[in-house]
DSSP file (Angstrom, degrees, kcal/mol; ACC not computed):
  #  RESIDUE AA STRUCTURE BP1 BP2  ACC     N-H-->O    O-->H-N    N-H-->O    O-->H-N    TCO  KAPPA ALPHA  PHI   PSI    X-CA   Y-CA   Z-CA
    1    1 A X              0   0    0      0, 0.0     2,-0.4     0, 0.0    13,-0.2   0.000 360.0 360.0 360.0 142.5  -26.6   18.6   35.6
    2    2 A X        -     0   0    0     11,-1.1     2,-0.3     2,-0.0    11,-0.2  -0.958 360.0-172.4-132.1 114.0  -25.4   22.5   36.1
    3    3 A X        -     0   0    0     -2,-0.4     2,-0.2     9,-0.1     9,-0.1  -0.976   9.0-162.0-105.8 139.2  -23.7   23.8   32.8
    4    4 A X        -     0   0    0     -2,-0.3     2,-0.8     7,-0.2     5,-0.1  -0.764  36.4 -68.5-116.9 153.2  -22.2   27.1   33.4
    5    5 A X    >   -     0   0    0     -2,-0.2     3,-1.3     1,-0.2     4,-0.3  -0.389  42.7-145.9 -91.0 133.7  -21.2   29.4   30.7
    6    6 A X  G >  S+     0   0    0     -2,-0.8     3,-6.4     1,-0.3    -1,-0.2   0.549  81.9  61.8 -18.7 -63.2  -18.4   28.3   28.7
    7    7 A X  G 3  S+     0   0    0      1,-0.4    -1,-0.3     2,-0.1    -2,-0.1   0.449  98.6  52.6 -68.5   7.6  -16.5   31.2   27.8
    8    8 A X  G <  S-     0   0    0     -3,-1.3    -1,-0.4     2,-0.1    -2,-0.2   0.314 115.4-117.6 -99.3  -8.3  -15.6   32.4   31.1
    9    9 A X    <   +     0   0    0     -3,-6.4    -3,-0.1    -4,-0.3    -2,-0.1   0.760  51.8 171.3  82.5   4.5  -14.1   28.4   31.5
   10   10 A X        -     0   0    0     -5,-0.3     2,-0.1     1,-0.1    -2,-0.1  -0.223  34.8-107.7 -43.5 147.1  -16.6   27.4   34.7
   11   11 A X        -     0   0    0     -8,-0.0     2,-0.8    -6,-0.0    -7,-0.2  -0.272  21.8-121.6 -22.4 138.1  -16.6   24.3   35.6
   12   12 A X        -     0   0    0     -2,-0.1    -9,-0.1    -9,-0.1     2,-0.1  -0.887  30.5-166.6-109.7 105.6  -19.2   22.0   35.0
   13   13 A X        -     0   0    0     -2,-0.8   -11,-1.1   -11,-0.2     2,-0.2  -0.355  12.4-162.5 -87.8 160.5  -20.9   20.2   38.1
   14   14 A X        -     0   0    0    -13,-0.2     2,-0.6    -2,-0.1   -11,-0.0  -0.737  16.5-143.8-147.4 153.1  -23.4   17.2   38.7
   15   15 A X        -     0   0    0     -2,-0.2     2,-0.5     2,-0.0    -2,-0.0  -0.985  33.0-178.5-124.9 102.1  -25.3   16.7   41.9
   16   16 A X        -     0   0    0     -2,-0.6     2,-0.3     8,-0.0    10,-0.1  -0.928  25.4-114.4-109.4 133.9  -25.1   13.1   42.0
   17   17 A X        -     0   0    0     -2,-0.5     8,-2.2     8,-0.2     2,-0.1  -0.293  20.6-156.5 -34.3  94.1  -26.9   10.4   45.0
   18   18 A X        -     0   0    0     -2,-0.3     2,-0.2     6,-0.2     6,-0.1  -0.702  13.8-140.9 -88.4 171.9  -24.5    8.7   46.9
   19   19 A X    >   -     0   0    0      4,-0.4     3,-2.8    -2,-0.1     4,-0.4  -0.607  55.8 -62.8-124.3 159.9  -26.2    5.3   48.5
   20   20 A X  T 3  S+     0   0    0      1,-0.3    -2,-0.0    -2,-0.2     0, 0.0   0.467 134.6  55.8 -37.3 -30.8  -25.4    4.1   51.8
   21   21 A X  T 3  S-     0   0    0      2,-0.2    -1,-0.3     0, 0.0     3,-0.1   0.352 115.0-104.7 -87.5  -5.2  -21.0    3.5   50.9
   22   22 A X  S <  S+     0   0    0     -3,-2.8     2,-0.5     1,-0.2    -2,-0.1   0.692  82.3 125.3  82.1  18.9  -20.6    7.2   49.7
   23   23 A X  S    S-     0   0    0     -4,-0.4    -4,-0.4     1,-0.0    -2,-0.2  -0.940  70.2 -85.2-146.4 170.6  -20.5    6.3   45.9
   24   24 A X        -     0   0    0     -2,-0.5    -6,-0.2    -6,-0.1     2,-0.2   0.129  42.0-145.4 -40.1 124.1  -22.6    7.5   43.1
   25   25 A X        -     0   0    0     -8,-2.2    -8,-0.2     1,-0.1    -1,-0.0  -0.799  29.6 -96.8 -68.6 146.0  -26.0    5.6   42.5
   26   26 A X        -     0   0    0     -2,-0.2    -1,-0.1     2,-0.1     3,-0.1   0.022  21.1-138.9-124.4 137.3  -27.3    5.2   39.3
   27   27 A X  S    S+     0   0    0      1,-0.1     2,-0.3    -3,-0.1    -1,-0.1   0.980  84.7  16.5 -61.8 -44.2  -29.8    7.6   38.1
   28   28 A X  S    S-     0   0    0      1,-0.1    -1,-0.1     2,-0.0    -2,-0.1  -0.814  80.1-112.7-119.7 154.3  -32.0    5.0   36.5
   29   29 A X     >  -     0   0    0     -2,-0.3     4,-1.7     1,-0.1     5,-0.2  -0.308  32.6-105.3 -81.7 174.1  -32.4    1.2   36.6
   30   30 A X  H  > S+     0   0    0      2,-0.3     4,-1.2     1,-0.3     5,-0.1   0.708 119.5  44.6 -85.9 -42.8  -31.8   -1.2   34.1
   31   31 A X  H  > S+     0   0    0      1,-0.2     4,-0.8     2,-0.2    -1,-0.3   0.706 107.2  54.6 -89.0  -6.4  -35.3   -1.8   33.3
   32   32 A X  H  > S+     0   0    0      2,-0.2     4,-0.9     3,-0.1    -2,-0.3   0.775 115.1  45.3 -84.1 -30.5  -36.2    1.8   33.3
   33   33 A X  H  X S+     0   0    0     -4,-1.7     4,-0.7     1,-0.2     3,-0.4   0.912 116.3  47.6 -79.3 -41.3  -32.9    1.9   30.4
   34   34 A X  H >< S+     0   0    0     -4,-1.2     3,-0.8    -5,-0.2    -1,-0.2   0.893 105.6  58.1 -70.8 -30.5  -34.6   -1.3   28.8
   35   35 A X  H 3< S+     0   0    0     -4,-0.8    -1,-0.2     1,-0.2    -2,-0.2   0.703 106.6  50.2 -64.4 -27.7  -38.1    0.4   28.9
   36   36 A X  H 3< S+     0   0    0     -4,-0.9    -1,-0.2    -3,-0.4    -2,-0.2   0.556  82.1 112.2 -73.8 -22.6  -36.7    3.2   26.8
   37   37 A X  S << S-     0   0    0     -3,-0.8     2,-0.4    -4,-0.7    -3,-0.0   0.316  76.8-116.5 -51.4 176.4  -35.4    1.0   24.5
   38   38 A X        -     0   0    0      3,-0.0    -1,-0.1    -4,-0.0     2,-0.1  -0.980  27.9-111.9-128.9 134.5  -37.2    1.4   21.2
   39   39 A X    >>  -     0   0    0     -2,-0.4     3,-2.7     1,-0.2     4,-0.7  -0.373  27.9-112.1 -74.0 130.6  -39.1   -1.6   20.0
   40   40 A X  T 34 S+     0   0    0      1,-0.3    -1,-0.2     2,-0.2     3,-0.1   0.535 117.3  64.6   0.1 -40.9  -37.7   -3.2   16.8
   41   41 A X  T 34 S+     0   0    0      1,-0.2    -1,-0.3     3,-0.0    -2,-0.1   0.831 105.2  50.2 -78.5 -21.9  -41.0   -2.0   14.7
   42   42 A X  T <4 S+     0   0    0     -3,-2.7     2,-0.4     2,-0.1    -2,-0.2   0.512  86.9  94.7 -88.7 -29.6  -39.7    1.8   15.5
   43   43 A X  S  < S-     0   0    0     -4,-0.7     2,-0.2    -3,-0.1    -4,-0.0  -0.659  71.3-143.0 -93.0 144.3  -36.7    1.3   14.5
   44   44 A X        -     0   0    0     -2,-0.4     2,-0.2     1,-0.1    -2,-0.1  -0.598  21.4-110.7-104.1 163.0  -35.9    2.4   10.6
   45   45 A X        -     0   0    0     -2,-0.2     2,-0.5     3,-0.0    -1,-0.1  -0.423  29.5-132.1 -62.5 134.2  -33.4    0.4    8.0
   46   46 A X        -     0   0    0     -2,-0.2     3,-0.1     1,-0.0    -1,-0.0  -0.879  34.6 -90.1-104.4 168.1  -30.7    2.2    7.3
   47   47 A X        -     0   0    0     -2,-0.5    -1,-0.0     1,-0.2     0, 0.0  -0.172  52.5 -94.2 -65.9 149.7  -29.9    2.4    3.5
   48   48 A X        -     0   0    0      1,-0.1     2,-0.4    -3,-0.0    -1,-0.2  -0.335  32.2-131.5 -56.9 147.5  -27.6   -0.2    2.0
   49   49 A X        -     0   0    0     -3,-0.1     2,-1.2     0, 0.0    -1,-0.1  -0.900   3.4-137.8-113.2 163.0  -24.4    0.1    1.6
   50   50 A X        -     0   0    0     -2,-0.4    -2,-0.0     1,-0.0     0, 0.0  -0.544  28.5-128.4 -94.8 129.1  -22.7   -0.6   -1.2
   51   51 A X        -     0   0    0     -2,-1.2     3,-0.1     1,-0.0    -1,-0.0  -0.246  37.3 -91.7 -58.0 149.8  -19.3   -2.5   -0.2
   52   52 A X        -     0   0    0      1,-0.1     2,-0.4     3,-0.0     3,-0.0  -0.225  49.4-100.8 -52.9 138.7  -15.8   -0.9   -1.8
   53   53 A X        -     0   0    0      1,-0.1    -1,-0.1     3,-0.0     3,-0.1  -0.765  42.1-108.0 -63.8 123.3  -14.7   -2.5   -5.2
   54   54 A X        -     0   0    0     -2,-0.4    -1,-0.1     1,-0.1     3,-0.0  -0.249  30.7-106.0 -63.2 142.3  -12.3   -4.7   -4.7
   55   55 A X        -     0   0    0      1,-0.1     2,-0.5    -3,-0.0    -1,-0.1  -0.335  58.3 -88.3 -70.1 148.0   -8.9   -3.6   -5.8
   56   56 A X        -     0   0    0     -3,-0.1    60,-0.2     1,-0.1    -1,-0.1  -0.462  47.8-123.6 -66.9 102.9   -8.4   -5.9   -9.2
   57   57 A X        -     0   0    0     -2,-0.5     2,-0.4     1,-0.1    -1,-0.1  -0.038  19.8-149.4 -52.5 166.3   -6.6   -9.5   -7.9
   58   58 A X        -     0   0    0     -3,-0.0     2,-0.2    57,-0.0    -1,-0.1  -0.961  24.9-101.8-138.6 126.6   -3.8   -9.8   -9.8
   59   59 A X    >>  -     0   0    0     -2,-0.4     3,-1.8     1,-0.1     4,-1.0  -0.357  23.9-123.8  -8.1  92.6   -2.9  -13.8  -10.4
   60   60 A X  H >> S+     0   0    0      1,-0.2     4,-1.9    -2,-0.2     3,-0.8   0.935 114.2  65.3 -12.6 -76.2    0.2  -15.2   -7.9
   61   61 A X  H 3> S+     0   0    0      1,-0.2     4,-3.6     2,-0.2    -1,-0.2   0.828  98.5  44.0 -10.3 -67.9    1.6  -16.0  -11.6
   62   62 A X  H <> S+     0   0    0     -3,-1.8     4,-3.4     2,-0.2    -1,-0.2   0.907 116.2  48.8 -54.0 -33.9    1.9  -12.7  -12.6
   63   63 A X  H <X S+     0   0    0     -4,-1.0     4,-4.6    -3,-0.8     3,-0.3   0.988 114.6  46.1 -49.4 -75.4    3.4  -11.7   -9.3
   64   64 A X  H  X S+     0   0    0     -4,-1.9     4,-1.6     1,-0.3    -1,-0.2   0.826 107.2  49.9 -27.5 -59.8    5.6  -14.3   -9.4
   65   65 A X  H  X>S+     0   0    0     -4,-3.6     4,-1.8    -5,-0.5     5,-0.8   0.940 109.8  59.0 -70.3 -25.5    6.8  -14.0  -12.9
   66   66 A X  H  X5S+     0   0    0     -4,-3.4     4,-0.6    -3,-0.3     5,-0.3   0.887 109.9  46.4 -55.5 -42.9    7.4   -9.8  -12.0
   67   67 A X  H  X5S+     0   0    0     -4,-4.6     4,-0.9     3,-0.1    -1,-0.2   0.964 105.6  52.9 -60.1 -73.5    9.6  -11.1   -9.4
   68   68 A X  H  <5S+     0   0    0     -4,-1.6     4,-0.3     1,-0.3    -2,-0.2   0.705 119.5  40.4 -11.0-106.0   11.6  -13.8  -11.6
   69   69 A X  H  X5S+     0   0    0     -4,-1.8     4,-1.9     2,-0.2     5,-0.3   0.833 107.0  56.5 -51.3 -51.9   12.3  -10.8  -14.0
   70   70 A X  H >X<S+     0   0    0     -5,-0.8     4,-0.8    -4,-0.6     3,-0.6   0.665 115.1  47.3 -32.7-100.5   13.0   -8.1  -11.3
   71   71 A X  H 3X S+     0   0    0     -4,-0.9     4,-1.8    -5,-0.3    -2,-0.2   0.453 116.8  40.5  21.1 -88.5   15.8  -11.1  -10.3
   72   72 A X  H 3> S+     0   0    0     -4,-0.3     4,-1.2     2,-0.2    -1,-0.2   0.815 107.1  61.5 -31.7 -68.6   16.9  -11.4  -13.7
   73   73 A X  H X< S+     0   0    0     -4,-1.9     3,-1.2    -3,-0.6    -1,-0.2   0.800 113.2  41.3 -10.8 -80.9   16.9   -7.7  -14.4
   74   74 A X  H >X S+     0   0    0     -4,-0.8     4,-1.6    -5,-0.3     3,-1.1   0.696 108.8  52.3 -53.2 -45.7   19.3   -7.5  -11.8
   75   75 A X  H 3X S+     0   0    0     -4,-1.8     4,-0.7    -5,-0.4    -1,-0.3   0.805 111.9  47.0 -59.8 -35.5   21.6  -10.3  -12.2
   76   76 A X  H << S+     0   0    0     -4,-1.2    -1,-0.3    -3,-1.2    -2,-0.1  -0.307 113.8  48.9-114.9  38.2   22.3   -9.4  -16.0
   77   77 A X  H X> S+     0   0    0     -3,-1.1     4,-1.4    -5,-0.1     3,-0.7   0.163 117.7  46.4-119.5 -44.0   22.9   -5.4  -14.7
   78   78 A X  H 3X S+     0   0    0     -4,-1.6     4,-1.1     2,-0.2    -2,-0.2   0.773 117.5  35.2 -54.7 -38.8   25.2   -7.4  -12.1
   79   79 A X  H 3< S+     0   0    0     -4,-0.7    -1,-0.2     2,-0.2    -3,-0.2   0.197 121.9  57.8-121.4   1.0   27.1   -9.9  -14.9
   80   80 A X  H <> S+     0   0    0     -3,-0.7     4,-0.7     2,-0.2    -2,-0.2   0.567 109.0  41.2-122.1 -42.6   26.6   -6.2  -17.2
   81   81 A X  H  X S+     0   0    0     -4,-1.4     4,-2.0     1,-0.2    -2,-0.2   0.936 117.4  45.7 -99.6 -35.4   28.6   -4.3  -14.7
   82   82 A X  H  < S+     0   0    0     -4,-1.1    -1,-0.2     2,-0.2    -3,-0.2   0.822 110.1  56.5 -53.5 -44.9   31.3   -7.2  -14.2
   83   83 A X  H >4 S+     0   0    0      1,-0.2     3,-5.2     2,-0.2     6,-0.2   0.919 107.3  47.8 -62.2 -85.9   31.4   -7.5  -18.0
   84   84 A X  H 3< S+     0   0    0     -4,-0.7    -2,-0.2     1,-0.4    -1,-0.2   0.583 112.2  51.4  21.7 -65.7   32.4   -3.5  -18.3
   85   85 A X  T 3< S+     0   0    0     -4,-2.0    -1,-0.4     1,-0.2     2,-0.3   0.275  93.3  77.7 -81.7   9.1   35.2   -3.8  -15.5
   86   86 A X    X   -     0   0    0     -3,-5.2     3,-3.0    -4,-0.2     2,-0.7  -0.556  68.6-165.5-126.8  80.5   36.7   -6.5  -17.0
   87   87 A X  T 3  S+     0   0    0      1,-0.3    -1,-0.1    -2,-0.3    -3,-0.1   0.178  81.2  79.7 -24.1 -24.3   39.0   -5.1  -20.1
   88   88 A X  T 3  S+     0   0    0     -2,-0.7     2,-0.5    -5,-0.1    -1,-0.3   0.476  81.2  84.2-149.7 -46.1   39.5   -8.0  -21.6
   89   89 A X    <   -     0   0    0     -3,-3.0    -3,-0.1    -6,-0.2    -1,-0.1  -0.849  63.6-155.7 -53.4  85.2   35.8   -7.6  -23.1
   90   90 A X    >>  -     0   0    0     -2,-0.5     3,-0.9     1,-0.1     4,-0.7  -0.251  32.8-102.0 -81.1 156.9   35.4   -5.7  -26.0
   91   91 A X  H 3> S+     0   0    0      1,-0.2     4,-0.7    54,-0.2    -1,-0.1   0.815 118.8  61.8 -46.3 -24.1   31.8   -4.0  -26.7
   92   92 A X  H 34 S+     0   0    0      2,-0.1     4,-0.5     1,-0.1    -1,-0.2   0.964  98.7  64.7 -59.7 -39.2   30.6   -6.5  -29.3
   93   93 A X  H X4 S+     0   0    0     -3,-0.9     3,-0.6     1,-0.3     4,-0.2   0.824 104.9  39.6 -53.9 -82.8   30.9   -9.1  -26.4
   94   94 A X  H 3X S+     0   0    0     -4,-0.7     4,-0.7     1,-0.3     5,-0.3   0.648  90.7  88.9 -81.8 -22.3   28.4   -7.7  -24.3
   95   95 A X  H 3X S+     0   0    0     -4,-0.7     4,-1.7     1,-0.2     5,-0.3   0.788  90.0  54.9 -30.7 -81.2   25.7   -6.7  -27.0
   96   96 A X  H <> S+     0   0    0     -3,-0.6     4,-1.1    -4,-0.5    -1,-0.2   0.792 104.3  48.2 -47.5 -54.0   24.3   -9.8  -26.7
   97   97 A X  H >>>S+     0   0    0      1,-0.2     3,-2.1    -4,-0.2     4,-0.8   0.965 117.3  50.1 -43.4 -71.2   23.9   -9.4  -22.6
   98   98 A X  H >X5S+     0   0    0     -4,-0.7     4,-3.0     1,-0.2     3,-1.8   0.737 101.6  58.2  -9.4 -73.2   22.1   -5.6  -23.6
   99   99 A X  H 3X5S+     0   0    0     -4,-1.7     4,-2.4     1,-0.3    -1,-0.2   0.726 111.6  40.4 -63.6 -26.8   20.0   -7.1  -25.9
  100  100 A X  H <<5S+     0   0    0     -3,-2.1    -1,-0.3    -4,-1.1    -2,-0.2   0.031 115.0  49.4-103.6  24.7   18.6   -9.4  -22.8
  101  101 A X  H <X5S+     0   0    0     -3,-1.8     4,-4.7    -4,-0.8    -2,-0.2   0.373 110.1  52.3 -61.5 -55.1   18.4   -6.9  -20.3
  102  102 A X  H  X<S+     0   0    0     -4,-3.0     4,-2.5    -5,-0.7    -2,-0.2   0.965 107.6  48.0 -68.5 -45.5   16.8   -5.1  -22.7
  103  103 A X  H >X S+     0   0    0     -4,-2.4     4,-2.0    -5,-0.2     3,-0.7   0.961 117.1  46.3 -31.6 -74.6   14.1   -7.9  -23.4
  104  104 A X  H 3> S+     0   0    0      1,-0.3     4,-3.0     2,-0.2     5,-0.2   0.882 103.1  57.6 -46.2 -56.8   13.6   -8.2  -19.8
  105  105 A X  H 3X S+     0   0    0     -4,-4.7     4,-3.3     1,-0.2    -1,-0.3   0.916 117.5  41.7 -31.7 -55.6   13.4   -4.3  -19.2
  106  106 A X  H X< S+     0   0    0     -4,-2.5     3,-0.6    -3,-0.7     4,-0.3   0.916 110.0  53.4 -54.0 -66.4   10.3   -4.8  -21.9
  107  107 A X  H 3X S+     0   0    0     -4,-2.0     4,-2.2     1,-0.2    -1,-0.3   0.737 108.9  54.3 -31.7 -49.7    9.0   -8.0  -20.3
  108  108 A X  H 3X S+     0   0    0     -4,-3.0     4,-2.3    -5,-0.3    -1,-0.2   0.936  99.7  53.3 -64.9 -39.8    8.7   -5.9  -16.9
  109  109 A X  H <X S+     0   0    0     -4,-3.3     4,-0.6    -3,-0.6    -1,-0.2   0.569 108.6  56.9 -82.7   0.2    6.6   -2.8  -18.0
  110  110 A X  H >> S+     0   0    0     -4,-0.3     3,-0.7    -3,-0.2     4,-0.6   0.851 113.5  41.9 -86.7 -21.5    3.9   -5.8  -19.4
  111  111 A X  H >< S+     0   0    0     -4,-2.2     3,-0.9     1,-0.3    -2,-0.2   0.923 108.6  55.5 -68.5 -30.7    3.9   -7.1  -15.9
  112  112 A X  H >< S+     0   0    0     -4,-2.3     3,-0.8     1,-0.3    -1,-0.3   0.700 101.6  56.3 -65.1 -19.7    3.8   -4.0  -14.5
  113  113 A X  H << S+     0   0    0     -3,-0.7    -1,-0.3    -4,-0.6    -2,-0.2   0.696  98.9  60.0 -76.1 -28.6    0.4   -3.0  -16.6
  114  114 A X  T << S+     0   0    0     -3,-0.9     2,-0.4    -4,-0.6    -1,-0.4  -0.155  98.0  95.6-109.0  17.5   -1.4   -6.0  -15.1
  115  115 A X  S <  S-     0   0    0     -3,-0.8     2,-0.2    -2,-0.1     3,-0.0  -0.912  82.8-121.0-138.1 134.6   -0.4   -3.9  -11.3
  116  116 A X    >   -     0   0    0     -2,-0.4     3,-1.6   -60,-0.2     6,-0.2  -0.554  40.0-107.6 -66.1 131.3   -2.6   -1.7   -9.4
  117  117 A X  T 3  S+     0   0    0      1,-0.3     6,-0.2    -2,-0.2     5,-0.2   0.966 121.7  52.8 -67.3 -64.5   -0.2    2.1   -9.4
  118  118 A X  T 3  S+     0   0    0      4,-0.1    -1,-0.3     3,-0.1     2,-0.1   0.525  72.2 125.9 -79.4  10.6    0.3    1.1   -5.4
  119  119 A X    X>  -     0   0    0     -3,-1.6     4,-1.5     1,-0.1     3,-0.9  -0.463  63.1-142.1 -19.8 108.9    1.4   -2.2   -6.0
  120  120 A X  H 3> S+     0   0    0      1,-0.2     4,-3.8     2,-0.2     5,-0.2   0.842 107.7  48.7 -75.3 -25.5    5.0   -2.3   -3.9
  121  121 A X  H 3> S+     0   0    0      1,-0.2     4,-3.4     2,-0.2    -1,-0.2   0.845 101.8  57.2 -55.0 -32.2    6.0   -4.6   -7.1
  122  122 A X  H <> S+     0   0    0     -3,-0.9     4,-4.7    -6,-0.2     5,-0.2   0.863 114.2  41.3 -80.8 -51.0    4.7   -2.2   -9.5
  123  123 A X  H  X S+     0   0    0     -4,-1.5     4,-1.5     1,-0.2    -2,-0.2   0.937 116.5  46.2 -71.2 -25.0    7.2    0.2   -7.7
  124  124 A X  H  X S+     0   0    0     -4,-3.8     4,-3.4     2,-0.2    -1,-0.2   0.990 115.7  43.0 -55.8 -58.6   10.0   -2.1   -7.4
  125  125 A X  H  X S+     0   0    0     -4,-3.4     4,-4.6    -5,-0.2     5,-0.3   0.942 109.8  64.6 -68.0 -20.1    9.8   -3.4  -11.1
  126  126 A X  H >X S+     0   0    0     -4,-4.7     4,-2.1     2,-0.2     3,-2.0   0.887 111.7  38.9 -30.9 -95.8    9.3    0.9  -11.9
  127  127 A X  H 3X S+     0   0    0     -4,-1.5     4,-2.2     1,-0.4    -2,-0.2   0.604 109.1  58.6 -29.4 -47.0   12.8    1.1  -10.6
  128  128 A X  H 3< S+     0   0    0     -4,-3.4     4,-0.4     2,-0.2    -1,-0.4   0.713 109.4  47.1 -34.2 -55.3   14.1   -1.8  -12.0
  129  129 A X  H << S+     0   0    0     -4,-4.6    -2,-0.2    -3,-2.0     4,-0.2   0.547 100.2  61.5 -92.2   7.3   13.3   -0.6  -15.0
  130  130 A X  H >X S+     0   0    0     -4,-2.1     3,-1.9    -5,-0.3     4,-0.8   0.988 107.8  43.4 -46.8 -89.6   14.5    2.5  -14.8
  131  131 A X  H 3X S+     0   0    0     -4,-2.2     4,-1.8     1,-0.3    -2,-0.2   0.538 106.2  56.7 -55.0 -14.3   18.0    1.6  -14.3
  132  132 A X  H 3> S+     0   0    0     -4,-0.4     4,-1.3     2,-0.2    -1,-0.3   0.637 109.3  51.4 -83.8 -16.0   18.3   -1.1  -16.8
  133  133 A X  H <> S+     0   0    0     -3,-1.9     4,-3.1     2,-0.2    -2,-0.2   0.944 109.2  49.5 -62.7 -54.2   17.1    1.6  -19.4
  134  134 A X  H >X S+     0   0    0     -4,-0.8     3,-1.4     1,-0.2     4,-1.3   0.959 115.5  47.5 -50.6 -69.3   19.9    4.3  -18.2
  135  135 A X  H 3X S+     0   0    0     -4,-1.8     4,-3.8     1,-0.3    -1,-0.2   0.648 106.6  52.1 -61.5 -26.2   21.9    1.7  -18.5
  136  136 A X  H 3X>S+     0   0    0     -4,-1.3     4,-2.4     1,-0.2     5,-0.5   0.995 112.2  52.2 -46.2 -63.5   20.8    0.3  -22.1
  137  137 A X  H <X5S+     0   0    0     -4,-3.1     4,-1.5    -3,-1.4    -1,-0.2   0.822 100.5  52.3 -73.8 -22.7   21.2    3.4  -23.4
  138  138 A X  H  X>S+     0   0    0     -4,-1.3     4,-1.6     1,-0.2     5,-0.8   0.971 108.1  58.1 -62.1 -59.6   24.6    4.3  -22.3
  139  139 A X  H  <5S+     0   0    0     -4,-3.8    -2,-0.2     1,-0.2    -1,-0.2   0.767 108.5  43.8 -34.1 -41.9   25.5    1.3  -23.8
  140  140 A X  H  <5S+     0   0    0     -4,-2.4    -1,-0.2     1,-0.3    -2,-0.2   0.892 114.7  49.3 -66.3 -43.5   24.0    2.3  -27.4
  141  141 A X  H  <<S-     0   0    0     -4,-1.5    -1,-0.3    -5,-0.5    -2,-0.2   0.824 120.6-105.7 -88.6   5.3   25.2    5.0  -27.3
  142  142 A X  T ><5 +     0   0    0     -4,-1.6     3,-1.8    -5,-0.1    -1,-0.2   0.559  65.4 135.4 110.0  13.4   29.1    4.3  -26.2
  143  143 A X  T 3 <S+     0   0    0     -5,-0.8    -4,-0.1     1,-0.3    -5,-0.1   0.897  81.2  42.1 -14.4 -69.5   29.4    5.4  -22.6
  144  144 A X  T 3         0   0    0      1,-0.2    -1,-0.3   -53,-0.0    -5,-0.1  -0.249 360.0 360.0-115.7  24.8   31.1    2.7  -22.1
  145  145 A X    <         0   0    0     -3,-1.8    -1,-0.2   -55,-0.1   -54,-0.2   0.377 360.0 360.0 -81.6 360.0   33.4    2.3  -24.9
């Protein structure tokens, strides 16, 4: 093999054998490759490794119930926002729904502690309870009065 020097960009050539059909022949055999080999005793251990900590399972249960209240969450922001547009409702009425949004809101950030930060659940029920928060608090405080 002919290496030429780089920085001018040369090419690099090989003077390779052709065999009797005009393509390349092998430099070495297959027992000359095998001969080279290095015998088992030669060869060193390479240090353990230690396998990655497994990210902390989290319980199909928890999962589960994080959904369920994401759900909820939503339905009573849903039956919250229907209540609101329908005059006919004074603000006492809907206290009670608030007060079980707001339960839920609560109920979500314990699930959410039991979730790994990149959890897509963790980020859902994040969001989820964001907005049930705004909305709690406009309510206390008479947004929507």
């Amino acid at each position: 093999m002919k290496i030429n020097d780089l920085k001018t960009k040369k090419l690099i050539t090989r003077k390779t054998a052709k065999n009797s059909r005009g393509l390349a022949a092998p430099e070495a055999g297959f027992q000359a490759l095998l001969n080279g080999l290095k015998s088992p005793e030669e060869i060193v251990a390479s240090p353990a490794v230690e396998a990655p900590a497994p990210a902390a399972a989290v319980s199909p249960s928890v999962r589960l119930q994080g959904l369920s209240l994401s759900e909820s969450a939503i339905d009573l922001l849903d039956s919250l926002s229907r209540g609101l547009a329908d005059l006919t409702f004074n603000s006492d009425d809907l206290t009670p729904l608030v007060d079980s949004l707001e339960m839920d809101s609560t109920a979500l950030l314990d699930v959410k502690e039991q979730l790994s930060k990149d959890d897509p659940l963790a980020r859902l029920i994040d969001r989820v309870t964001a907005v049930t928060y705004v909305e709690v608090e406009k309510f206390r405080r008479g947004d929507y009065r």
